[in-house]
N, C-alpha and C positions, 0 to 999 in steps of 0.2 A: 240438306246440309246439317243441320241441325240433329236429325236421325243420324247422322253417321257421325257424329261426332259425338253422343250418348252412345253409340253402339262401342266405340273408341273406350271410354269411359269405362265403360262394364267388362271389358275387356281386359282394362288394366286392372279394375280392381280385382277381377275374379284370378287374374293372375298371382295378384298382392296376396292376395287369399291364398291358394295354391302355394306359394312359396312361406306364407307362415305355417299352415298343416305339415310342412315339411320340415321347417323348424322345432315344431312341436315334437313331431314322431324322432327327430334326431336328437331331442333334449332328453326323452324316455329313454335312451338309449343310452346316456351318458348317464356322469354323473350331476350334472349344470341342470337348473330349471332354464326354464324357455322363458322369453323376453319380448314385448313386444314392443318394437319403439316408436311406432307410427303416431303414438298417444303417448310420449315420455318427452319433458323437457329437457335438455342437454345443460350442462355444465360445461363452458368454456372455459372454465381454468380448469378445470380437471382433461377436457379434450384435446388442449395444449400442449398436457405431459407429452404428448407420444405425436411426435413428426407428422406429417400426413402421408409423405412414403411412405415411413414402415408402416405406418395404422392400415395403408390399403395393403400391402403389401400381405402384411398378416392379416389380413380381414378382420381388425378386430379395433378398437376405439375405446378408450372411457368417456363415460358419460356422468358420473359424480365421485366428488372427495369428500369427505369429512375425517380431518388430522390425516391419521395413517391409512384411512380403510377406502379401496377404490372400487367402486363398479365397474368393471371391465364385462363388454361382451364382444364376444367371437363368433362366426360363424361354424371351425373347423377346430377345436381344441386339438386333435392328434397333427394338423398341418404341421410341416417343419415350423417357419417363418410366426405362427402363433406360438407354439413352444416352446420356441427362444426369445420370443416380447415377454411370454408370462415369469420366466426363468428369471428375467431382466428385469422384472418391475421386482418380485420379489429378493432379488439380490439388493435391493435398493431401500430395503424395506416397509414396504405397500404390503397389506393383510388384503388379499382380493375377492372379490363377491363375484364369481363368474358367471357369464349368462348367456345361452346359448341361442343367434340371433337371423333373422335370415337377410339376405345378399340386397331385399329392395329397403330394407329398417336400416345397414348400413350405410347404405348408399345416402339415404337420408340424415344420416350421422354426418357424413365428408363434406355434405353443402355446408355442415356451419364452421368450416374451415376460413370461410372466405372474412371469419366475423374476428379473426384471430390475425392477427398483425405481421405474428411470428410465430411457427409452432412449438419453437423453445423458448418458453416462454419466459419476457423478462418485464421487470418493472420500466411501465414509462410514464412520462408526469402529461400531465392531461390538463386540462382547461381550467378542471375544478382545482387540480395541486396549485397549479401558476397562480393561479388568483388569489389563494392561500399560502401562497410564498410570498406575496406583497405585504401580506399583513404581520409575517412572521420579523421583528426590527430588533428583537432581544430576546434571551434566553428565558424572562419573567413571562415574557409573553408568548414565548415557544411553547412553555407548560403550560397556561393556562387556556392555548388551543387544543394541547392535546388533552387535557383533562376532558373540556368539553365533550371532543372525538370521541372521549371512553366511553363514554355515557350515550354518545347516541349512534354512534357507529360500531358494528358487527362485523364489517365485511373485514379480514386481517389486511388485506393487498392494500387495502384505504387508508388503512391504521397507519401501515409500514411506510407508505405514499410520506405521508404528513411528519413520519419520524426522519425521513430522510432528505428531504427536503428544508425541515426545520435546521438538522445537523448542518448541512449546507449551507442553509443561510446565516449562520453562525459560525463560519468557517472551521468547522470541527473536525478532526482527523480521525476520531473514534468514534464509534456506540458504545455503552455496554449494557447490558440486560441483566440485574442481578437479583435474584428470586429472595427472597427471604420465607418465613413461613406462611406467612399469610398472602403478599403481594409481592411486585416487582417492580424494582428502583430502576429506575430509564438516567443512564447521565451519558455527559459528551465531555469528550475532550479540547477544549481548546487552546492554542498555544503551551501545550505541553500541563495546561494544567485543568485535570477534569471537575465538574461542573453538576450539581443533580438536578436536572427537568422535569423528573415526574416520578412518582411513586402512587400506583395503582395495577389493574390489571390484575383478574383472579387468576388459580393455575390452569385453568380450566382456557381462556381464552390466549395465553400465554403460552400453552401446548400448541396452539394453533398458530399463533404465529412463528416457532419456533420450529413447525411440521413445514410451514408455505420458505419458511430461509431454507433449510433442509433442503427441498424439494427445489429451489432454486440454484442453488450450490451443489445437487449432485448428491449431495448424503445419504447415509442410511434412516429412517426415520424412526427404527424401531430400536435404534440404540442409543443407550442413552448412559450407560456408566463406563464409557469412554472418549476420548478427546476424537473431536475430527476438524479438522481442516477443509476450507472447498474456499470457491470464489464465485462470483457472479454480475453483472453488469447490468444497471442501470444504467437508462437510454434518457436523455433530455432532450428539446429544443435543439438547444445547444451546441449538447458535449454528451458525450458519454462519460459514465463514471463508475471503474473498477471499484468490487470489494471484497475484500476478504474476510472470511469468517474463520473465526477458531470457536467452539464449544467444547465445553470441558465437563463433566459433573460435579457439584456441589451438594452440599447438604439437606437443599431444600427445592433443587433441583437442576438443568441444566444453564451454566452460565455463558452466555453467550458474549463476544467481545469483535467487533467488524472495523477493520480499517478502511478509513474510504480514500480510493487512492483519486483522486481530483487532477485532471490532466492540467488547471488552471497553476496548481503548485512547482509544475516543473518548468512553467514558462519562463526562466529566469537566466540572464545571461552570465557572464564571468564577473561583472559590473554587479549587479544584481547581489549578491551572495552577500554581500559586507566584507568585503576583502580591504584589508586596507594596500594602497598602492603600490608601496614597495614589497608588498609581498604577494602582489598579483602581478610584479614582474617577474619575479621568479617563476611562477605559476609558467608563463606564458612562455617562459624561454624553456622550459622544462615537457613543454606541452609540444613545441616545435621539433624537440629532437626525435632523431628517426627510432629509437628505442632508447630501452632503459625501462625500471620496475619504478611507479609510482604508485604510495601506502598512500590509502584514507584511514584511518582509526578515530573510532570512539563509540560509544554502549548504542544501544537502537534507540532508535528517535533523535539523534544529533545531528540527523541532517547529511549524512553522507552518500546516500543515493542522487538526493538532490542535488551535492557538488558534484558527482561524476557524472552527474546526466548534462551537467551544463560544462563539464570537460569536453563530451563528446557531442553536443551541438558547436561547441568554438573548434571543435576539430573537423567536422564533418564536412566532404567535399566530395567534387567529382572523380579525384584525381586516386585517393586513397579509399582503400577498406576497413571498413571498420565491421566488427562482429562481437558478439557480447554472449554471455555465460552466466546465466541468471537463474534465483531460486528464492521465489519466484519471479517472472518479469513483472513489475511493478508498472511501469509506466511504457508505452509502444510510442516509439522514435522513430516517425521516418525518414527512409534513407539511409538505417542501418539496421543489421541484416540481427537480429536476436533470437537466441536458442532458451530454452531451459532445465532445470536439470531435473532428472524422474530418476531417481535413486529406487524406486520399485522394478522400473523398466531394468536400472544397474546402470543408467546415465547419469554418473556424479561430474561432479566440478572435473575431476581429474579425468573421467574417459573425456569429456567434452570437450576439455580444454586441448587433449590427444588430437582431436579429432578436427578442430577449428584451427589447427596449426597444416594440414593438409590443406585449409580453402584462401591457401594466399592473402593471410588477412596482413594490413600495417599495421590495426590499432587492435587490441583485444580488451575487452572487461570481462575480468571475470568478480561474479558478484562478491565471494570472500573466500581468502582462504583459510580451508578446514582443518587441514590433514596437511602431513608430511608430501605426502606425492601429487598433489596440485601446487603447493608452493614449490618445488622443484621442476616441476614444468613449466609452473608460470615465468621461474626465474631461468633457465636456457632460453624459453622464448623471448625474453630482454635480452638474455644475451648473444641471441642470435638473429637481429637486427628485426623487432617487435617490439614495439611501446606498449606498453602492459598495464592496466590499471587493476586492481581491487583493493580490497579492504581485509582487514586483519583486527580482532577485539583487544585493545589495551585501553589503558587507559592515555596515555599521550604517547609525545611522537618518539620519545628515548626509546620507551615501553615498547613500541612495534620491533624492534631488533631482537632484543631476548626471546619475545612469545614468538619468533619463527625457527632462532635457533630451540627452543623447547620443543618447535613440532620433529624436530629432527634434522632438519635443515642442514649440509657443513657447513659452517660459520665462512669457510673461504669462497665461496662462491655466491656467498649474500653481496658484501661490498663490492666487488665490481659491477654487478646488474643494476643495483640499486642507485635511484635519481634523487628520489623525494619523498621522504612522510609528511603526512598532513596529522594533526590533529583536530580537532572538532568540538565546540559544544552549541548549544542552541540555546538563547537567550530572550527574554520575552519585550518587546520596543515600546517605548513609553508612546502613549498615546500622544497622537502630534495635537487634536482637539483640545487637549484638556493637558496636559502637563505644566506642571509652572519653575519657576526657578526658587531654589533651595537657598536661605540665607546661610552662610559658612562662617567661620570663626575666622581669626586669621591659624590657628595652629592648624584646621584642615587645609588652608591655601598652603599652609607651609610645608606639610607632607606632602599634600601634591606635588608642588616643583618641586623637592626632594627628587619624587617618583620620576618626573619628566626628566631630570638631569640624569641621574642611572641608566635611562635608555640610552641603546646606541645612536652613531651618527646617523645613520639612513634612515632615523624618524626626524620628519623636520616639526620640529620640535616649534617654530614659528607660526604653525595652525592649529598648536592646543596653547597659545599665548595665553588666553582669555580662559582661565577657568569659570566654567560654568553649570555648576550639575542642576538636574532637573530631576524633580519627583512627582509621583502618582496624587493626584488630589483622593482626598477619603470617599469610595466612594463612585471613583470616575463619571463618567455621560451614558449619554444612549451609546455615541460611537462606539465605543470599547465595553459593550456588555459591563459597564459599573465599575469596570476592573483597573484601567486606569493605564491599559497595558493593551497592544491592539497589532499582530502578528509580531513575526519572531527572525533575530538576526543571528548569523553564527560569530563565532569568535575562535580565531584559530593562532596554532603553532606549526612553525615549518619546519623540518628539520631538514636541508642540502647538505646532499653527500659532496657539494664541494664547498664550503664555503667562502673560501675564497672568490669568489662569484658575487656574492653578498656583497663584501668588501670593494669589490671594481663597480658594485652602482651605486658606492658614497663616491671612493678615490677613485679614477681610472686608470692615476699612474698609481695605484697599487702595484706591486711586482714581487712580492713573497710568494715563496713557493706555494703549490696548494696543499690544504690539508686533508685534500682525499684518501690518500694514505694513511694516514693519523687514523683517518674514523675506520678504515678497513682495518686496520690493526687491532684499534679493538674493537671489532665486530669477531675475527678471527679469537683473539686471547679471550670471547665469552664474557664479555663486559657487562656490568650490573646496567637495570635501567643508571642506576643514579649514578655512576661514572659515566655514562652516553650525554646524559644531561648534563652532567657539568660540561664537559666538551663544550655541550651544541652552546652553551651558555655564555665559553669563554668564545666561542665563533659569533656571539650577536645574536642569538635566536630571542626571538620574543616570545616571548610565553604565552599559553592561550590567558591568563590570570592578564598580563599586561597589556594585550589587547584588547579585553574588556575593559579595562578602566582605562584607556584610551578612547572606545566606546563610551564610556560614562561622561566624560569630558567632552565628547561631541555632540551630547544630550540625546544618544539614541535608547540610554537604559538605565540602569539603576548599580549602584555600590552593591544591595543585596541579589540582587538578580546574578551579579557576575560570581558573588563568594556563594550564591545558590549550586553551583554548575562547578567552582576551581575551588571552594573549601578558603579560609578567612586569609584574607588581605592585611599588608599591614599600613592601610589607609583608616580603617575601623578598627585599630588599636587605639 
């Protein structure tokens, strides 16, 4: 038994043998050196890059990275199927070291497949991250772990581990990576306002982490004095969590800037958002009708993805369709159906939105309108029984009227599609730990009820009785990273194309005609923002300025936070 199982033995090996001679003789014949891998350790994050289909397929695998440079070996360099992986890595940016290998050395390459999770490969948090996410309780102490890191950790995937996890635990929406000439400034965004964590990191090991984001997001690696765009997905416990990268070139070298898109931030219902009541009646009656064009506006980062995502969860049913038009999808909703736009492919907003009007949809989002011929589509599909939502860049809700008739728009076929603009800003909320109450003069109490008398009826003015404001202690707690201020609420303007609507949930024997007309008239006669605004003004529109400091009065924010976002109030005259 024993005899026939050395004779086994030698059999394979002399075959092993046999098939590397053949190796050899087909390397001299090429232009590749021959490789032997039976004595070569593998690289699993470089073996990664490349699927394990195609890697067999093409008979060929890497087996080390360093930045941009890969060892790739093949068995058949002329094969189709390796031709077009080599073609493929270098369109990608990878400088290759080719190495020509035989069929029992790869085969031995594909067992360390099984040691790989995923063979696209992504970042996932591990025993060691978790443990070191417990420790991570502030931004002071975010840096002073990854300083530590710098110094004794090498490996980038670990580095990146502990940046992104840290960012996380600080509820940060951003990275960003800023090189100067010697090192590199590490800050996070939080609550719209960023933050610096660390400044270290030579260019030298900063190329590397900036080759392994690259290579996770799809990039080219070996470009580098141009912007690129990519995204890539972080795997938790959890959740998983989207990110987006932009890199640009700078002076001292590539700046790198990641949004992280956190599926925890769109949990939020109609309730959730800081709507005040009477203006989430409207919301809701407006949300009910079977079409009509509903505008979100305001600059990015103001939070208007997040309101329409939680439009399209309070809409979401068995009954209706709903489909979306997105660039990029930001956050994945189930249960409705999301497309997005590849303007390379020549899929814009405008073929898409073409094209979603064929799939029987009730509800449509489309992410913004660009151009003259997506807002013309988006508005027959309103008006041809489609409830429509996107977004449009002004600065308030008058504002959205003008900047459509600007795209070209005929001004007569805005007003009747059109239901609702929203306006938008995003505010920073006093910490509930640590906030205290403000002593006041009596001349601020006296502007205040000024201020509360001025609003219309339909704010019941009977639940801001108690003036109250609250400010940030110097300094804040642990809770609020110091800051004093600890996540962030919106503060909005509506503007109803009927107002008279408004008016029937103060009075209900209201019975004036409506001023629907009125506003189409001048939308038609090409009306400035600031005649739309007087309008919406003399119709009872609140301001996004007066719902902040209706927020301030409820002790969710600050007098400077809101003139931060609406420009000076005449409460701080």
């Amino acid at each position: 038994m024993f005899q026939k199982s050395n004779i086994k033995e030698k059999l394979i090996k002399m075959r092993r043998e046999a098939e590397e001679r053949d190796a050899q003789r087909r390397a001299q014949k090429s232009d590749f050196p021959y490789f032997n891998l039976s004595t070569s350790p593998i690289d699993t994050h470089a073996l990664g890059l490349i699927p394990e289909n195609i890697a067999k397929e093409a008979k060929a695998a890497a087996i080390e990275i360093k930045e941009n440079k890969l060892a790739l070996v093949v068995y058949d360099t002329n094969a189709e199927p390796a031709q077009k992986l080599i073609n493929e890595l270098k369109s990608r940016g990878f400088q290759l070291k080719i190495f020509i290998v035989s069929l029992s050395g790869l085969n031995y390459v594909f067992g360390f497949y099984k040691f790989i999770s995923n063979a696209q490969e992504k970042i996932t948090s591990s025993v060691k991250v978790k443990s070191l996410k417990e420790k991570i309780v502030g931004l002071d102490n975010f840096g002073e772990i990854l300083k530590s890191a710098s110094s004794s950790i090498k490996d980038t995937a670990e580095i990146l581990e502990i940046i992104f996890d840290g960012a996380l635990a600080n509820r940060a929406s951003d990275i960003h990576f800023e090189p100067d000439e010697n090192k590199i400034k590490i800050r996070i965004r939080v609550d719209g306002i960023l933050h610096d964590v660390f400044y270290g990191f030579n260019k030298n090991f900063y190329f590397s982490i900036l080759s392994r984001l690259k290579l996770l997001s799809n990039l080219k690696i070996n470009v580098s004095d141009e912007s690129q765009d990519g995204r890539f997905t972080m795997e938790f416990p959890q959740k998983k969590v989207e990110v987006r990268i932009a890199i640009a070139p700078s002076e001292f070298g590539e700046v790198a800037v990641m949004r992280l898109l956190d599926p925890d931030a769109i949990n939020l219902s109609l309730t959730d958002l800081g709507i005040r009541e009477d203006d989430l009646e409207i919301i809701k009656t407006e949300l009910k009708r079977p079409n009509g064009l509903i505008l979100n506006t305001g600059p990015t980062g103001s939070g208007k993805t997040t309101t329409l995502y939680a439009f399209l969860k309070y809409k979401k049913s068995s009954e209706i369709k709903i489909i979306t038009i997105e660039d990029p999808i930001e956050y994945h909703l189930e249960g409705i159906e999301q497309t997005q736009v590849d303007e390379e492919a020549g899929y814009t907003f405008a073929d898409g939105l073409r094209s979603l009007m064929r799939q029987d949809p009730d509800m449509i989002l489309v992410g913004e309108i660009r151009d003259k011929e997506t807002a013309e589509i988006g508005i027959q599909a309103a008006l041809t029984g489609h409830l429509v939502l996107s977004t449009v860049h002004a600065n308030s809700a008058a504002g959205a009227i003008p900047r459509i008739v600007d795209l070209g728009v005929k001004p007569s076929s805005i007003g009747p599609a059109l239901n609702l603009i929203i306006a938008q800003r995003l505010v920073r909320k006093l910490c509930e730990s640590c906030k205290f109450p403000q002593k006041t003069d009596k001349i601020f109490q006296e502007k205040m009820e000024k201020f509360l008398e001025k609003l219309p009826k339909k704010i019941n003015k009977e639940k801001y009785k108690e003036i109250k404001i609250f400010n940030p202690p110097a300094g804040g707690c642990q809770k609020c990273n110091n800051s004093g201020y600890k996540g962030r609420i919106g503060i909005y303007e509506l503007l109803l194309n009927d107002p008279e609507y408004e008016k029937l949930l103060v009075d209900p024997t209201h019975t004036a005609l409506s001023s629907h007309k009125e506003l189409e008239e001048l939308i038609i006669s090409s009306a400035s923002e600031s005649t739309i605004k007087k309008f919406a003004l003399e119709q009872e529109m609140i301001t996004m300025q007066q719902d902040g400091i209706l927020k301030v009065i409820s002790g969710l924010t600050t007098i400077e936070e809101v003139e931060a976002v609406t420009g000076p109030s005449a409460i701080n005259k």
